[in-house]
C-alpha positions as CSV (number, residue, x, y, z in Angstrom):
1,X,-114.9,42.3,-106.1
2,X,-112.5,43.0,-108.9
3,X,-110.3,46.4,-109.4
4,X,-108.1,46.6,-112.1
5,X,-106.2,43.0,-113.0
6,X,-106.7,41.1,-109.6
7,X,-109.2,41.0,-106.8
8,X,-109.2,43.0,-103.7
9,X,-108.8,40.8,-100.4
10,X,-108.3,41.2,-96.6
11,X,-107.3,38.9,-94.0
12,X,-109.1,38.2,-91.3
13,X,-106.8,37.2,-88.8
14,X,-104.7,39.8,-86.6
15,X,-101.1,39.2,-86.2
16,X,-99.6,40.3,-83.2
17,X,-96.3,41.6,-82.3
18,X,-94.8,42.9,-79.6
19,X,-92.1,45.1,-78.8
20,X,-89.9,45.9,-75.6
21,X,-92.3,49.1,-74.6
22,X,-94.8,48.6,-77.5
23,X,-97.5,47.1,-78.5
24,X,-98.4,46.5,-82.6
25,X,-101.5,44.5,-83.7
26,X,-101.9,44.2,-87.2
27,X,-105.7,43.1,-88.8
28,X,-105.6,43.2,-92.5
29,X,-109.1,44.5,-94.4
30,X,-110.0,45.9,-97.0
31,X,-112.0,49.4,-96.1
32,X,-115.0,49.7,-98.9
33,X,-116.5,46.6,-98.5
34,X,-116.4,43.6,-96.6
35,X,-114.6,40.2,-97.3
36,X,-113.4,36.9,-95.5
37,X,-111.5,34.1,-97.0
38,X,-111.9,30.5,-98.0
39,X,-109.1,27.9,-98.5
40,X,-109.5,26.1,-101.5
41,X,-107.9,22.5,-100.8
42,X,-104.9,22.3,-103.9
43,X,-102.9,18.9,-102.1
44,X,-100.2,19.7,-105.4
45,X,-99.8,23.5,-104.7
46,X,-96.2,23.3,-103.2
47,X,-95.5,25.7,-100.5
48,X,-93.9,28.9,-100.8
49,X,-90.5,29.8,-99.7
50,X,-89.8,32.8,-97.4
51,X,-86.6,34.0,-96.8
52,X,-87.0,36.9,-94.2
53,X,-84.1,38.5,-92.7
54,X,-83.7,42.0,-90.7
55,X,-80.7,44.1,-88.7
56,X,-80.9,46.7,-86.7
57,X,-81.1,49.2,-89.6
58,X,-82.9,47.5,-92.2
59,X,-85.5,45.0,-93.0
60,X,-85.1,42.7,-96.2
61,X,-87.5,40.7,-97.5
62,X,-87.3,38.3,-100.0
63,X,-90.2,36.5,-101.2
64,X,-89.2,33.2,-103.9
65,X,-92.4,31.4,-105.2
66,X,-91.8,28.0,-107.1
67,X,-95.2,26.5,-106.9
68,X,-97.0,25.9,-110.3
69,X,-100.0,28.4,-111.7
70,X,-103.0,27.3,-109.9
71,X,-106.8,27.6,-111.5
72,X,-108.7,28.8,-108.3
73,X,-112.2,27.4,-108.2
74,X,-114.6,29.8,-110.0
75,X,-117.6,29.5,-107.5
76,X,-117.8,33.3,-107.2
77,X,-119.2,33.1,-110.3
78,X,-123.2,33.2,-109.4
79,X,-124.2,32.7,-112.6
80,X,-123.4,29.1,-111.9
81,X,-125.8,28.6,-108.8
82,X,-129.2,28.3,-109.6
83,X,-131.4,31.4,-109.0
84,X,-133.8,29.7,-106.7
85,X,-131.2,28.5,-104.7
86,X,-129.1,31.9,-105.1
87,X,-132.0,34.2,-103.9
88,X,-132.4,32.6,-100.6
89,X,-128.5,32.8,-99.8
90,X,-128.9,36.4,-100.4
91,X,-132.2,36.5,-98.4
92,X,-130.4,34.2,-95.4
93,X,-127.7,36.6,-95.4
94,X,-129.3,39.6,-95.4
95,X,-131.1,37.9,-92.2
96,X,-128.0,37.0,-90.7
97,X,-125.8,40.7,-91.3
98,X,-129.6,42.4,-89.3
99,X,-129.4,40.3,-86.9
100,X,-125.8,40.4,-86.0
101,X,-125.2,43.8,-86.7
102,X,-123.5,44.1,-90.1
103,X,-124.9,47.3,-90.4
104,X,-123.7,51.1,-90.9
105,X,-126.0,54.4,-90.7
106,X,-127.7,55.5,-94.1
107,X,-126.1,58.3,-95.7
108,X,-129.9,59.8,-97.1
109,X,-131.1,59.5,-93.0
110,X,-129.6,62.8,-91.4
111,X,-128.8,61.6,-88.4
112,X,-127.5,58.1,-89.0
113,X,-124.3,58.9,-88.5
114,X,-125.1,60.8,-84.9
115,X,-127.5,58.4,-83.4
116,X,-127.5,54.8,-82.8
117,X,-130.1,52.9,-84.0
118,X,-131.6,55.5,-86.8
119,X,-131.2,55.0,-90.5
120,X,-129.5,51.4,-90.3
121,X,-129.1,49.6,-93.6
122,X,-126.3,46.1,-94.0
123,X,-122.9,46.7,-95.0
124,X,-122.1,45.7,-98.7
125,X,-120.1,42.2,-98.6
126,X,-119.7,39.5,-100.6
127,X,-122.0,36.7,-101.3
128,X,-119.7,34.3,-100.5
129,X,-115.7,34.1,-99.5
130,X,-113.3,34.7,-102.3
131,X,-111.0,31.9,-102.6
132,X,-107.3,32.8,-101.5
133,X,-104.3,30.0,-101.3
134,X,-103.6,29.2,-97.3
135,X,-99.8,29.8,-98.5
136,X,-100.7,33.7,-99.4
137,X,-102.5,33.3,-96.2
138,X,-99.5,32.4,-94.4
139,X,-97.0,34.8,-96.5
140,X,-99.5,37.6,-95.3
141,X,-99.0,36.6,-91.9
142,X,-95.4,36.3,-91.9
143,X,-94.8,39.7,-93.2
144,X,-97.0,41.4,-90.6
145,X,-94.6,41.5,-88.1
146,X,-91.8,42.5,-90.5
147,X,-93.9,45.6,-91.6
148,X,-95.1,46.2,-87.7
149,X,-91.4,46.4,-86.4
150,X,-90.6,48.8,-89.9
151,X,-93.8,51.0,-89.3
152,X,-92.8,51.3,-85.2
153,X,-89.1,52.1,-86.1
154,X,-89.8,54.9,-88.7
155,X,-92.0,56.5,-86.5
156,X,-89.2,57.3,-84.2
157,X,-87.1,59.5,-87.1
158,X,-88.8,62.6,-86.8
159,X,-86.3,63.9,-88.8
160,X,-87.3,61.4,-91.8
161,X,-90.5,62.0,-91.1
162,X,-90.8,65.6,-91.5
163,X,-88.8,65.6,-94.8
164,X,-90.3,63.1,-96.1
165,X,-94.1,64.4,-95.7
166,X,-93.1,68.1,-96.7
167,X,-94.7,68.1,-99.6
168,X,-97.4,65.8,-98.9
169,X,-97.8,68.5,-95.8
170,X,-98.8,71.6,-98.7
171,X,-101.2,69.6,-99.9
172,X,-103.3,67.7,-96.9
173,X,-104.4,69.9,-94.2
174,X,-104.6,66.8,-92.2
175,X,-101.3,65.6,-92.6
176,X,-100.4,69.5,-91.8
177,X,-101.7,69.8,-88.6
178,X,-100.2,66.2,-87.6
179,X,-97.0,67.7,-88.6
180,X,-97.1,70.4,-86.7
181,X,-98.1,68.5,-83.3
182,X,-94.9,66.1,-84.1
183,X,-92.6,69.1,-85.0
184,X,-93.9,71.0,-81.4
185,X,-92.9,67.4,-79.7
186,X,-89.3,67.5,-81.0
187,X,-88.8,70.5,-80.0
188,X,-89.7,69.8,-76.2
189,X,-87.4,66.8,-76.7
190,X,-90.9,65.2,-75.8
191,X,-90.3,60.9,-75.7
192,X,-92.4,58.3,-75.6
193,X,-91.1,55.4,-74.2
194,X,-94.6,53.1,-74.4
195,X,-96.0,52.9,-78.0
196,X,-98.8,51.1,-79.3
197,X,-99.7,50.5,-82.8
198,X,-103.1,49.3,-85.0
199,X,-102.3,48.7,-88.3
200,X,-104.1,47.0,-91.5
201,X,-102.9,46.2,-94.3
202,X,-105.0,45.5,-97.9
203,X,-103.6,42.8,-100.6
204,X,-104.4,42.3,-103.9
205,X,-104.4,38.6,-105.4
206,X,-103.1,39.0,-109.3
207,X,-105.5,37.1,-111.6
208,X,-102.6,36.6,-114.1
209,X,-99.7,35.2,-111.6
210,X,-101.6,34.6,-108.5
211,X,-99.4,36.2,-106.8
212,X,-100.3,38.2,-103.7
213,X,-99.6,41.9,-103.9
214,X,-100.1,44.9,-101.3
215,X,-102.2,47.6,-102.2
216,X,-101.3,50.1,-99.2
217,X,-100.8,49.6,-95.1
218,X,-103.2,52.4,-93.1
219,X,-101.9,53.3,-89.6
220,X,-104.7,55.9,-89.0
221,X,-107.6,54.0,-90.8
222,X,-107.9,50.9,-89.6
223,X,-111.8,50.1,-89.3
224,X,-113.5,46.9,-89.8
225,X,-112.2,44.9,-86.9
226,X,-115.4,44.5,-85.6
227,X,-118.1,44.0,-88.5
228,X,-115.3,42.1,-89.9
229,X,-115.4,39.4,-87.3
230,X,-119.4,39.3,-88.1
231,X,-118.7,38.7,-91.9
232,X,-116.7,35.7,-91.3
233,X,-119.4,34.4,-89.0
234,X,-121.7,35.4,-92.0
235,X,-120.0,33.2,-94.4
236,X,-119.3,30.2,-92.1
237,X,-123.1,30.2,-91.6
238,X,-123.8,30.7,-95.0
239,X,-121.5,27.8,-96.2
240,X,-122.3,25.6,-93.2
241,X,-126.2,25.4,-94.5
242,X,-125.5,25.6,-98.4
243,X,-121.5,24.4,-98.7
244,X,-122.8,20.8,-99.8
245,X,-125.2,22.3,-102.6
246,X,-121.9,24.6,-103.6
247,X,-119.5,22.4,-103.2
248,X,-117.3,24.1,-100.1
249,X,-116.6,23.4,-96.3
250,X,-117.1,25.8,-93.8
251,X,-114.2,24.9,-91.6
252,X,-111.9,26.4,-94.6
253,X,-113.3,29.8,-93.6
254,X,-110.2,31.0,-90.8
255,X,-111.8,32.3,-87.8
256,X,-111.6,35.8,-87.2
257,X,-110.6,37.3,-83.9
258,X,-109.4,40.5,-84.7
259,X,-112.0,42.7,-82.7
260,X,-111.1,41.0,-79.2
261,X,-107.7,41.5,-80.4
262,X,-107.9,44.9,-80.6
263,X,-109.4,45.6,-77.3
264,X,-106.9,43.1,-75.9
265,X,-103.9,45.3,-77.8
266,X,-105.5,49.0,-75.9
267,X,-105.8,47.5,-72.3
268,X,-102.3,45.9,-72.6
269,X,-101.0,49.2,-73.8
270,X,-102.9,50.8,-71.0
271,X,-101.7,48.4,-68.6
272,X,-98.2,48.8,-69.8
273,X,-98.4,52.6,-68.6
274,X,-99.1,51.4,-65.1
275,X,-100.7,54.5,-64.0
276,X,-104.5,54.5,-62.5
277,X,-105.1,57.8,-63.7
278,X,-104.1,56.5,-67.5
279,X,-106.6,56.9,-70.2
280,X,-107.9,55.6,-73.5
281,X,-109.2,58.2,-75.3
282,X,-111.2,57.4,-78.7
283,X,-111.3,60.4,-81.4
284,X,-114.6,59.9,-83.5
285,X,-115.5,62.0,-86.7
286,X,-119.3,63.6,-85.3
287,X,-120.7,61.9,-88.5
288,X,-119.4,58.5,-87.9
289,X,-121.7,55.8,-90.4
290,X,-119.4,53.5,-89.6
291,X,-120.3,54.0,-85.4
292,X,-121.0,50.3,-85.4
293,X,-117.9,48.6,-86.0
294,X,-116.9,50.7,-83.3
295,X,-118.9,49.9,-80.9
296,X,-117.7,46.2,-81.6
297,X,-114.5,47.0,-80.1
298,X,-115.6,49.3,-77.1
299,X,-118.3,46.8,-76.1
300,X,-115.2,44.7,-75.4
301,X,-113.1,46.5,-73.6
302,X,-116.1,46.9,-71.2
303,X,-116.7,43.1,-71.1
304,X,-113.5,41.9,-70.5
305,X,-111.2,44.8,-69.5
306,X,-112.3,46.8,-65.8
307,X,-113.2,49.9,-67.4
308,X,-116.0,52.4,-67.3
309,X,-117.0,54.2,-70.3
310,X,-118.0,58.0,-70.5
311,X,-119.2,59.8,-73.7
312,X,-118.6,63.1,-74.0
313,X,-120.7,64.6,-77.0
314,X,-118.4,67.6,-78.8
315,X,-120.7,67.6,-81.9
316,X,-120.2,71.5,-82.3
317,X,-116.0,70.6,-83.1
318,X,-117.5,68.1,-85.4
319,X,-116.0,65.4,-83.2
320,X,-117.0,62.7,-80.7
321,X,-114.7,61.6,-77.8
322,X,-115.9,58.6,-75.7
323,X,-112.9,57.3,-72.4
324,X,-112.0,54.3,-71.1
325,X,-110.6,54.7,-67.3
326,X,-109.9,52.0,-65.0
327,X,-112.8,51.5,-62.2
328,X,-112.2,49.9,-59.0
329,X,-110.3,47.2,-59.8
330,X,-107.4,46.3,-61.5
331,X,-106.5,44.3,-65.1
């Protein structure tokens, strides 16, 4: 998938980091379609050097690349896999995104986005992995924390934060409203001394320089956790039947945990609170297509965390709430 001079990547992986009183998970996708990685093996691409440093006030980050321009292995390029064997990849995938749920509603089914189950087509993805270096990889992993601890220590300078967003305030009524619960919060002196943090941030790999650039990091919008963890599956399958023919090993796919990491983030945050009565509470838009990657994550937390899960159906404010609340026992 290609946008302007480089092509649009996510990480698979999420890379934790945790604070005294907080809890920050980073996954890294990209939010129109879906993507995993493959590690092309380059034994002459020397490794990158990063120099990372931070204070109290500041975080610096300095990023020196001295490894040669590297030709990445064109095997994106379908053109170059025969059509026979080309249309069944696309029909085994298509197989394996139904049966393991790589699915969102259809927008031309009216209720799609309202009830499980009704109006399901896949999720557009890629073919097959883009090829990434495992030093970007690495570099991508490294900053996450950096830009965690940087995103966790803005938040607490309301001050900053208000002027700041002013004008971006006049012009999102979204942003508006947010601003005016935060500005009703410092005015109670209102603190929060737990904090917990889901962030994803989207790279671009430059065609010319190969160098890995980021397009934006979403602290609100972080979907794809779950039906991310199903495309990697998707390509390891896919390359562990037809890598030979292509050329490429499944075991240079990273494995992608990022949906159990979520749920594994919430109920440490909510055990962190150390209150019985303490809640998770999940805001959904009541015309969520995109219920199912959703569902990936809450399925979890009722697997492996001790909650019980009500749904509570507020269609008529146009949005869903479901809660998580512990049951008898104890995490």
């Amino acid at each position: 998938m290609v946008a302007g001079s480089g092509c649009l990547v996510w990480f698979p992986h999420s890379c934790t980091n945790i604070f005294p009183s907080s809890f920050v998970s980073s996954t890294s996708q990209h939010h129109r379609s879906v993507l995993s990685l493959f590690f092309p093996k380059n034994r002459n691409m020397s490794q990158q050097q990063l120099n990372l440093s931070s204070t109290t006030t500041n975080i610096e980050v300095e990023v020196v690349d001295n490894s040669p321009p590297m030709t990445l292995p064109s095997f994106n390029d379908y053109h170059q896999i025969d059509d026979k064997v080309l249309e069944n990849i696309v029909y085994d995938a298509l197989v394996f995104a139904t049966l393991n749920g790589l699915l969102v509603g259809d927008k031309s089914v009216e209720r799609s986005g309202r009830v499980p189950g009704v109006g399901l087509v896949h999720l557009p993805f890629s073919l097959l992995p883009p090829p990434l270096p495992e030093t970007h990889w690495k570099q991508a992993c490294d900053l996450s924390p950096l830009f965690n601890e940087l995103v966790d220590r803005v938040s607490l300078d309301g001050k900053f934060l208000q002027q700041s967003l002013s004008k971006t305030k006049k012009a999102d009524e979204f942003t508006s409203r947010l601003l005016d619960i935060h500005a009703k919060m410092l005015e109670m002196n209102k603190k929060e001394e737990i904090r917990m943090g889901l962030f994803r941030s989207d790279y671009m790999l430059d065609e010319k320089t190969k160098s890995l650039l980021q397009i934006e990091m979403n602290t609100i919008s972080t979907s794809f956790s779950g039906v991310g963890v199903v495309m990697t599956e998707l390509h390891r399958n896919i390359l562990s039947h037809y890598g030979k023919l292509l050329g490429l090993d499944s075991e240079r796919v990273p494995v992608n945990t990022a949906d159990s990491r979520y749920a594994e983030a919430l109920a440490k945050a909510w055990k962190e609170y150390n209150n019985p009565r303490a809640v998770i509470i999940v805001v959904v838009q009541g015309e969520e297509r995109n219920m199912y990657d959703q569902h990936f994550v809450s399925a979890i937390l009722r697997e492996k965390y001790p909650f019980l899960s009500s749904y509570y159906d507020l269609s008529s404010k146009g949005i869903n709430i479901r809660f998580y609340y512990l049951a008898k026992q104890t995490l």
